[in-house]
N, C-alpha and C positions, 0 to 999 in steps of 0.2 A: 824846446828841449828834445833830442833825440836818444831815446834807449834803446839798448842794442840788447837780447836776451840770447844767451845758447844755449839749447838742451842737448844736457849730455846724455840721455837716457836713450837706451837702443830700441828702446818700445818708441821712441818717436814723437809722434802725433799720438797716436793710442797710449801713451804711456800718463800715471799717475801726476808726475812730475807736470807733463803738458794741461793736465785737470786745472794744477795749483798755477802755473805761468800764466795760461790766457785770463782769467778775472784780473788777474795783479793786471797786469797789460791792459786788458778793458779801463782799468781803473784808471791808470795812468791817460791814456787817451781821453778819457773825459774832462780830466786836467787839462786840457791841451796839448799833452807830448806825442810824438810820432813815435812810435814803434816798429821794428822788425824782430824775425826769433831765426837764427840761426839752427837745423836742426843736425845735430853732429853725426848723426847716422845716414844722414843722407849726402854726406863729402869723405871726397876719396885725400886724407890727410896721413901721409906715412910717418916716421917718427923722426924727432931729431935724431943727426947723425952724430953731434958734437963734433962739428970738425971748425965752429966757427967761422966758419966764412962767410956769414952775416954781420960780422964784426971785423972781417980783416981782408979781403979780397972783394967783396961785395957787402960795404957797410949798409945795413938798414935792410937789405934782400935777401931773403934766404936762396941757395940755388939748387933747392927742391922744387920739382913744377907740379903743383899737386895744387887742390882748391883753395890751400891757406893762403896765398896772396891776396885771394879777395876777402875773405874776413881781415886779414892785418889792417887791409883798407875801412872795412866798417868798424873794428874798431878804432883807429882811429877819429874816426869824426862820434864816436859814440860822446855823451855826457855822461850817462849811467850805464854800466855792464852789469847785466844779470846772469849769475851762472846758476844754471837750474837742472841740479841729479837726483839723482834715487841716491841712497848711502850705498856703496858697495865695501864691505868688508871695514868699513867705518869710515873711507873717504870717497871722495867722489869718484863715478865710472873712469876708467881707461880710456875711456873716449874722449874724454873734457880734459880728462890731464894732460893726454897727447897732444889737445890742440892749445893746452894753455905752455906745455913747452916750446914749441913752437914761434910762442910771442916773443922770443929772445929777439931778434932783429929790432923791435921797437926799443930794445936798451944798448945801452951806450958802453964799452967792457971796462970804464975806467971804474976805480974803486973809489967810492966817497964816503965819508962817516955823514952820518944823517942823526945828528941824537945822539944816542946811545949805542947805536948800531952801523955797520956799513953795510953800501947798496951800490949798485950799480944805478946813474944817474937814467932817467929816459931821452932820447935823440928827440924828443920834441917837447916844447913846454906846453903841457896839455895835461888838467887835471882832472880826471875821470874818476867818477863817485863807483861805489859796486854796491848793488843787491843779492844774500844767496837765496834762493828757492831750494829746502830738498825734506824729501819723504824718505821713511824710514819702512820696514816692516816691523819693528820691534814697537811695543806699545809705550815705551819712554824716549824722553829727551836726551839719554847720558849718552848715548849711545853717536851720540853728533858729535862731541868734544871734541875727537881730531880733527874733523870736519871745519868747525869752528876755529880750531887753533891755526889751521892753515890758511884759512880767509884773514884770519888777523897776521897772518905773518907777509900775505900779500898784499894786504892793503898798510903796513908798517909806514912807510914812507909819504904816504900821504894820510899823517893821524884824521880820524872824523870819515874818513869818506868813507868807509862800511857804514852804508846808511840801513839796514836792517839785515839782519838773517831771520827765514822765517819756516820754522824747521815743523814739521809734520810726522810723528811717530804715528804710527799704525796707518799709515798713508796706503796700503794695500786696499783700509774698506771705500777709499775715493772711486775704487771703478764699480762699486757695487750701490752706494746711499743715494745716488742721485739726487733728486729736491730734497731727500733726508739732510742734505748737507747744505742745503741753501742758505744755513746760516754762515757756515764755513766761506762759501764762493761769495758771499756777499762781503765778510772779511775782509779776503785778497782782493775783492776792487777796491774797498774803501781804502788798506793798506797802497795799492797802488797809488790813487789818488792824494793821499797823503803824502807817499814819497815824494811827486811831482810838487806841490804847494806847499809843503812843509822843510822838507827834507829828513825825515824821521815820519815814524808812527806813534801817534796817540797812544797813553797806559791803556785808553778803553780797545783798542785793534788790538793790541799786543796781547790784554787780557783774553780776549775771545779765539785768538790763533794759539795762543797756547793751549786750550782745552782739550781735550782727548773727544773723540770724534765719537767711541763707544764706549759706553760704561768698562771698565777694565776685565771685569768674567766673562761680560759676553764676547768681547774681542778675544780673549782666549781660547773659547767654547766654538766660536765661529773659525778660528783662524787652525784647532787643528782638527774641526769636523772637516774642515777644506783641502787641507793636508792627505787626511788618512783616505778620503774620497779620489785624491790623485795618484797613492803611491799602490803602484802593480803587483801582487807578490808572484815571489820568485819561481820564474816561468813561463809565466803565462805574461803575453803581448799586449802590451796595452798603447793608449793612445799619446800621440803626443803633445808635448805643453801645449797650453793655449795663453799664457803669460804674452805672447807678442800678438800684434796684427796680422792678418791672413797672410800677408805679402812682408816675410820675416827674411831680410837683409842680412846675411854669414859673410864671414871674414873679416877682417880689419878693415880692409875699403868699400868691402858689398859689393866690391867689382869680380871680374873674373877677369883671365890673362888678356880676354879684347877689351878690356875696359867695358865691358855691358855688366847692367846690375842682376848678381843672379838671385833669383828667388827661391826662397821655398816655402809649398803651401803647405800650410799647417794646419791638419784636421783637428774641429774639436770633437774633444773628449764626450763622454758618458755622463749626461749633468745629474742623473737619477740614482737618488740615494738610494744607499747599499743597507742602511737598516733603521728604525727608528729616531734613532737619538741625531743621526745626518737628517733624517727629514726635519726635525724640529728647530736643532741650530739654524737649519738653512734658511726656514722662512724667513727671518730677520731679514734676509741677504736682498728679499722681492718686498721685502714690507715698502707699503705706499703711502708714505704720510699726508700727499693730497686724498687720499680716501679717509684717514684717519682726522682729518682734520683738529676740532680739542675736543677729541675720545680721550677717556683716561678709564682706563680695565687694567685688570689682573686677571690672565686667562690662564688657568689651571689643567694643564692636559696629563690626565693620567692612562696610561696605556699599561693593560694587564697581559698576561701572557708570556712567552718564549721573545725575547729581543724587545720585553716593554720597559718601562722606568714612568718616574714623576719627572714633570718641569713645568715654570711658568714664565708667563711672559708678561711684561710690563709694559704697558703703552701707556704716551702722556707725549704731550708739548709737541708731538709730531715724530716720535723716534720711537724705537721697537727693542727693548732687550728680552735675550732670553736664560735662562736661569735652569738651572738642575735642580729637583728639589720639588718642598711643598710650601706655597705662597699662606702663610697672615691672614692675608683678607684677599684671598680671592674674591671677582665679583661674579667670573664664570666660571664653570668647572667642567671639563668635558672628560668623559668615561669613554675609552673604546678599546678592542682588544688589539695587540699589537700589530697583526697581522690587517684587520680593518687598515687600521692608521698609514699602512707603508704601500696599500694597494690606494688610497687615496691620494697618496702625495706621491706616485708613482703614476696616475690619470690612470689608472687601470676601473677604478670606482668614484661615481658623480661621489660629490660631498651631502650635499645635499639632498640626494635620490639615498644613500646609505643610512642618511637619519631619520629619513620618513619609514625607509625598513627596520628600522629599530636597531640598526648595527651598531652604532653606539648611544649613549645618551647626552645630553648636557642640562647641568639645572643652575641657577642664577639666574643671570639679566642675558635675557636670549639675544639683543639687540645687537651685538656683536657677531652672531651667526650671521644673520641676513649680511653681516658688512663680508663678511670671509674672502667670499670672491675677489671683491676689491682690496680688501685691506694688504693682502699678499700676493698681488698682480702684477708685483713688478714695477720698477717706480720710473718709467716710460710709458706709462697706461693711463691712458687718458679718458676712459671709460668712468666718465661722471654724469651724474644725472642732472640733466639738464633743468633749468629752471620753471620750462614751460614748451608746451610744441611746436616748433617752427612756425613763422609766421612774425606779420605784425605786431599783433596785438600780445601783450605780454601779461597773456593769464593764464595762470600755474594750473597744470595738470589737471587737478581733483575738483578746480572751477570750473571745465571745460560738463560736469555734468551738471551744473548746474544752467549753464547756457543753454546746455540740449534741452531742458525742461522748462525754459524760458515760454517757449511755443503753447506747452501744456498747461502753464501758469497763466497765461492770458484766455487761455479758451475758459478755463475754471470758473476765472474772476468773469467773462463774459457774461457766461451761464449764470451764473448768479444775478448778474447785473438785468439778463434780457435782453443786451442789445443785440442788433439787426441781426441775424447769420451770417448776411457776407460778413460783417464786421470780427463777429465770431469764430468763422472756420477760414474768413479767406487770410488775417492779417496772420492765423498761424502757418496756414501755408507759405506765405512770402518768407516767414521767418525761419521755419526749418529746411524753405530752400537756401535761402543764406547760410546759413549754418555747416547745412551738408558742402554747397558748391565750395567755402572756404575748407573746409575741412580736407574737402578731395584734393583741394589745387598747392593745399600747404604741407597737408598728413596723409591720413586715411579715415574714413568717415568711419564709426563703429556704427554698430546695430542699431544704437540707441537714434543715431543721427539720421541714417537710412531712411529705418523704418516710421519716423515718426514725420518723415519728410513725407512718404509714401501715402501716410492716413490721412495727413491733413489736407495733403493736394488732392486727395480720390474727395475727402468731405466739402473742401472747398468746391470743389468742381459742382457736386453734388447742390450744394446750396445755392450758387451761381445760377446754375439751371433751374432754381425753383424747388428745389426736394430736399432742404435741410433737414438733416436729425434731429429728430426729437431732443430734448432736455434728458430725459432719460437713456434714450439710446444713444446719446453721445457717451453718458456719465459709464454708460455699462460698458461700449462697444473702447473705450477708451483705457479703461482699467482692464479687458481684455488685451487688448494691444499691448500696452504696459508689460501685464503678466508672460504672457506671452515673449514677448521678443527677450526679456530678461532671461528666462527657463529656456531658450531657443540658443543660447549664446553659451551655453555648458557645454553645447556639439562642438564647438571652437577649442582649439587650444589654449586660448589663451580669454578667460570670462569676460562678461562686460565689466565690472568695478575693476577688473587689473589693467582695462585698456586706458582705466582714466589713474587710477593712483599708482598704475606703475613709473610716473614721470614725479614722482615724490624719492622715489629710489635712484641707484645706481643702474644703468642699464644693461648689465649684465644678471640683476635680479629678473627680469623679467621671464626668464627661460628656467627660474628656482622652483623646483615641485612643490615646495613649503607654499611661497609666495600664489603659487598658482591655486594648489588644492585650499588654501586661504579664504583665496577672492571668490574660486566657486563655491563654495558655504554660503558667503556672502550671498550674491549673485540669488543663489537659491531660494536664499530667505525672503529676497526684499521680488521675487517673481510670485512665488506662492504668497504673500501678503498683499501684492496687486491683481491674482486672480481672486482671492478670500473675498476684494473688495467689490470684483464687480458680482458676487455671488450676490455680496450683501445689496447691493443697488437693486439685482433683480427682483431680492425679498421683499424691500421698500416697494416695490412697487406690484408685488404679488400680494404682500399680504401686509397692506399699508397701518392697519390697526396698529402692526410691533412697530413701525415708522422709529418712537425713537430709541428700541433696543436693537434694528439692524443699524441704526446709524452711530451707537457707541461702537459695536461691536464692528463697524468698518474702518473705524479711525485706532480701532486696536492696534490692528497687528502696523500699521507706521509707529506707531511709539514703541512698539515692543520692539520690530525691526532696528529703530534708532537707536537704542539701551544696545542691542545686541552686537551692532555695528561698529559704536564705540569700544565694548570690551572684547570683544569676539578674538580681533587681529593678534591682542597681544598673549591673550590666554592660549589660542591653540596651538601656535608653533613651541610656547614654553611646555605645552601640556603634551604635546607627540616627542618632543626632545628629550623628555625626562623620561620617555618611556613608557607612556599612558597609548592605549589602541595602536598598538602595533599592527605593522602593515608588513608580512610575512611572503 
């Protein structure tokens, strides 16, 4: 089966219409059909003349020499014609008409009744099915009827063979949803594939290509924040459309008198909102349902001040509305002054860095802060957290500390056990050089990795040679190390705990002041809990009488640490959000 598609839209390739054509066409090809797309902006087709001399001097040729010869020829051997436009003024572009008057030489001029109706018969017996594809701006269907009524008047003659129309209102937000719409682009192939093996579409495609793509308010709220964002007032210069592609084709043929295609580039505009309520609609516009994955929030942003309002937004199932107003049930709520809000969604001000300064607050389920970055990145951002750190071996992030402590777990159990020293210091040196060399060759070794590679191989050496540490001076000189390198790693930018749990997040969290000032807390606690302990080792053995009240009071601060560990992450960013120790 061969189908022939033409898009009549002067956007081209870059155009909405070309979004909806190529899945259907994917589709169809998985069928087994061959496809071509005719694109009407890119052929120099002048108009009929009506002088009929494709029907009486030159039957079946037109004697126009322009690029229509060679479409007459593909359509011809087409099976199915797909005519794929934007609506203009409620039918299809200029460009598709022109080249569908045109097709007069494939008809015959004699008059014949067909039915009910008379027609002009066609010069060749050849039954060819049509598909229309077309997107609207308007957020209803009514607004196609001509549209429709003209595909049924051209496919009259052959009853049945309009094998679908598949008509798209508010087809504007196609260049903006990206995977937002992956339910949509999955549709149009299955639609095409049904045309080819069926010849029709299933009530389940039909049902789902009729759906509106954005809840109806937000498509409103969005389509004329987008609007007021574009139009210049009067006087002042502003920029031009960016509605086409860079390389935006003028004139009827895009030709110029030598037949060369002339161009013109077309700068874009000023994508930065002009006040508030454009910052807020617009997020929708970058929302990234692969970050959002099944999130289901109610984000409540109230902005006070000169050019603030209320509105909220709704996430779920992978889509983003947003709404004017105050939400039910909110589950977040975010407070900031208007002025805040328009210098952050302007990158004039970190998001992040602003809420550590207490510029504004937020109190609810904070777990959607940490997502921000992501969640409104743009749905081309492929900026996900990865499962685990390059490499073979496929162990997540927050495993990788427990590996590194692997080394310190066997010297422990040694020590207790008595066996040999080599056996003791040397098997953790083989291991934390494993450890680090994978670490360097895959990632980047942290501190943790480094330096416990460094103590083991000085102690192994050390025993090898005959001069093993003490039992005691391993227990103390080891929980120094510990301490030590942990409290050592705050000079860093980025703590040891974030070098392992920032591969739990997205990684653009990693560089988040929240997230950072977090993990240093952390970091801190569990270093001063490893130097407490080699204190207490020393005591045990300074003043072995209290033997077993330094030995509760060393296994303290690990459980206290661990309690704190657990609740710590989720209490402080809720607890600086809300506006608790302001950082001025």
């Amino acid at each position: 089966m061969y189908i022939l598609a033409i898009n009549g839209s002067p956007r081209g390739r870059d155009s909405n219409t070309d979004r909806m054509l190529q899945p259907f066409l994917a589709g169809a090809r998985d069928a087994g059909a061959t496809t071509d797309v005719i694109y009407v902006v890119d052929l120099d087709i002048r108009d009929c003349q009506g002088c009929f001399m494709c029907w009486t001097k030159t039957p079946g040729r037109c004697i126009l020499q322009d690029d229509m010869k060679g479409v007459l020829e593909q359509i011809k051997k087409a099976d199915i014609l797909v005519l794929a436009t934007p609506l203009y003024h409620f039918g299809m572009t200029a460009r598709l008409k022109r080249l569908l008057e045109r097709t007069l030489p494939l008809a015959d001029p004699h008059i014949i009744k067909k039915g009910d109706h008379f027609s002009h018969p066609g010069r060749e017996e050849h039954r060819m099915d049509m598909v229309l594809i077309a997107n609207c701006g308007f957020p209803d269907r009514v607004h196609f009827k001509a549209l429709e009524e003209h595909m049924c008047q051209l496919t009259k003659d052959r009853p049945g063979s309009l094998l679908a129309s598949i008509l798209c209102s508010g087809g504007e937000m196609l260049r903006f949803g990206g995977d937002g719409f992956k339910w949509y682009y999955d549709a149009l192939r299955r639609a095409g594939r049904e045309i080819v093996e069926m010849g029709h579409l299933s009530s389940e495609t039909e049902s789902i290509l009729a759906k509106e793509l954005v809840p109806l308010e937000s498509f409103l709220n969005m389509a004329n924040a987008f609007w007021d964002s574009k139009i210049t007032p009067e006087g002042v210069e502003g920029n031009k459309s960016d509605f086409t592609s860079e390389e935006h084709f003028t004139g009827d043929s895009g030709k110029n008198e030598a037949g060369e295609k002339r161009i013109e580039q077309i700068s874009k505009p000023n994508m930065l909102p002009r006040d508030c309520r454009e910052a807020v609609m617009g997020m929708v516009m970058v929302f990234n349902p692969r970050a959002a994955g099944d999130m289901k929030a109610v984000l409540q942003i109230n902005l006070t001040g000169e050019g603030g309002g209320e509105f909220y937004m709704v996430i779920q199932e992978g889509r983003c509305s947003v709404h004017e107003g105050k939400a039910e049930n909110a589950t977040t709520v975010i407070t900031s002054p208007a002025d805040v809000w328009l210098s952050i969604a302007r990158g004039k001000l970190d998001g992040a860095g602003a809420l550590m300064q207490g510029l504004y607050k937020v109190t609810g389920d904070f777990g959607i802060m940490l997502k921000m970055k992501d969640l409104f990145s743009g749905t081309d951002s492929k900026d996900e957290a990865p499962a685990c750190p390059a490499g073979p071996l496929p162990i997540p992030g927050m495993m990788w500390l427990t590996v590194a402590f692997l080394p310190w777990i066997f010297n422990w159990i040694a020590t207790g056990m008595e066996l040999n020293p080599a056996v003791k210091w040397g098997v953790p040196a083989l291991g934390s050089l494993l450890i680090w060399g994978y670490r360097k060759y895959y990632n980047s070794p942290t501190w943790m990795d480094s330096i416990s590679a460094v103590y083991f191989l000085v102690a192994g050496v050390f025993a090898l040679a005959g001069y093993p540490l003490s039992p005691a001076a391993g227990d103390f000189s080891g929980n120094l190390v510990l301490g030590a390198t942990w409290l050592a790693s705050l000079a860093k930018e980025v703590p040891l705990t974030a070098e392992y749990s920032r591969w739990n997040y997205p990684a653009s969290l990693a560089d988040n002041p929240m997230f950072l000032r977090t993990n240093a807390i952390i970091t801190a606690v569990w270093g001063e809990a490893y130097l407490f302990m080699a204190v207490m080792v020393l005591m045990m053995n300074l003043i072995p009488e209290y033997k077993i009240l330094w030995m509760v009071l060393r296994y303290l601060p690990l459980l206290l640490a661990g309690v704190f560990t657990a609740w710590f992450p989720d209490w402080y960013p809720a607890y600086i959000a809300a506006g608790g120790n302001k950082h001025r």
